[in-house]
N, C-alpha and C positions, 0 to 999 in steps of 0.2 A: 507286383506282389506274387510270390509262388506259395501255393498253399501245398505242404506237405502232409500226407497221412504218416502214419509211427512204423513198418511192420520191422520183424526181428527175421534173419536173413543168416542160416546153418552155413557155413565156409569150411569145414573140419574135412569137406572130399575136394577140395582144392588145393592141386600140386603147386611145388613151388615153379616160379615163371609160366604157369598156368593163369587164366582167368576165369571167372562166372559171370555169367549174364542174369540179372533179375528183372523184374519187373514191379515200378511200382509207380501208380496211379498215371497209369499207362507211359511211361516214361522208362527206357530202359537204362540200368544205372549196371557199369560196368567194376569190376572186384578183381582185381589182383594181386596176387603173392608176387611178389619181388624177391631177387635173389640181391646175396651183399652184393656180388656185383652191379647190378642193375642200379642200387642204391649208392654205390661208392660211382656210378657214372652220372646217375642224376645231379650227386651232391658237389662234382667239379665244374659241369657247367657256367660259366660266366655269367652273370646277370646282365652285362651285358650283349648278350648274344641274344637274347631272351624280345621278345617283341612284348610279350604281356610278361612284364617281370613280376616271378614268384620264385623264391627259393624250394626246394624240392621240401624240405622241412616246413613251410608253407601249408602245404598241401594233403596233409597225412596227420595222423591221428599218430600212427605205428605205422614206425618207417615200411616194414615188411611190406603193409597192405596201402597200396589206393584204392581208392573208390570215386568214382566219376561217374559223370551223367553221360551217356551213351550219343551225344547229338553234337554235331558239327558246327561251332559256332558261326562258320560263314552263313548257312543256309539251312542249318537244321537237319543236315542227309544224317544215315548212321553210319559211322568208320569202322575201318576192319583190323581187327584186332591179330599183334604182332605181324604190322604192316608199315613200310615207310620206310625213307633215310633213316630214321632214328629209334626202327624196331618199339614204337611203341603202337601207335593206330594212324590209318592212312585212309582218307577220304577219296575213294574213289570220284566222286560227282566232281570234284572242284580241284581235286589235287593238292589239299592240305596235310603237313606231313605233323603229328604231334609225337614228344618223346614219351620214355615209359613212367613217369611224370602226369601224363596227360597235358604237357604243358605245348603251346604251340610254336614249330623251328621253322616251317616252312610253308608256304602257299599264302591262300585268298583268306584264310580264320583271323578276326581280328584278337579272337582272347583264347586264354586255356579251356581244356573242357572243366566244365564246371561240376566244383565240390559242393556233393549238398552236405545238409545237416546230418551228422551220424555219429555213431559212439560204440564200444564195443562192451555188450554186456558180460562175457567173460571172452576166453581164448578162442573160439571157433562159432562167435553167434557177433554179429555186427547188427544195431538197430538205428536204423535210416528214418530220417526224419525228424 
């Protein structure tokens, strides 16, 4: 069972194909502006190709933004952002490679990084949780 706390989380100084890092309930949860393109690449991906299959539409509230939990589901390391074969985050400790998706293409992760609970109170404030 994950117990989430609520907080609301300002995005409006976030470029696009930029990310933000936040913090909550000590868990670093990762935010990113996605460009069309970025989104016209997630969305051809084969599902087949996909180890933890989830459509990129899956994953996203508003195609534009992801939001994902900042921890390596191999081992729990943190990944490094606009890193990897697949330009999304690349785990140094283990060598798992995930797309701009957060979904995982490559290495030891058995799942994608994980979407928490969230919603967007207007155009530039996301509430997590």
């Amino acid at each position: 069972v994950v117990v989430w706390g609520v907080a609301e989380f300002d995005v409006s100084d976030v470029q696009m194909g930029r990310r933000c890092t936040v913090k909550m309930r000590g868990k670093l949860v990762l935010i990113r502006l996605r460009s069309a393109a970025e989104i016209a690449t997630e969305n051809a991906v084969p599902l087949a190709h996909l180890r933890d299959q989830e459509t990129d539409e899956e994953r996203v509230v508003n195609p534009e933004w992801l939001v994902v939990l900042g921890i390596c589901t191999h081992l729990g390391c943190v990944p490094i952002n606009n890193a990897g074969e697949f330009h999304g985050w690349f785990c140094p400790c283990h060598g798992s490679h995930y797309d701009v998706s957060g979904r995982i293409r490559k290495g030891p992760a058995p799942l994608n990084l994980v979407v928490p609970p969230y919603k967007f109170t207007d155009a530039a404030k996301i509430l997590i949780g």
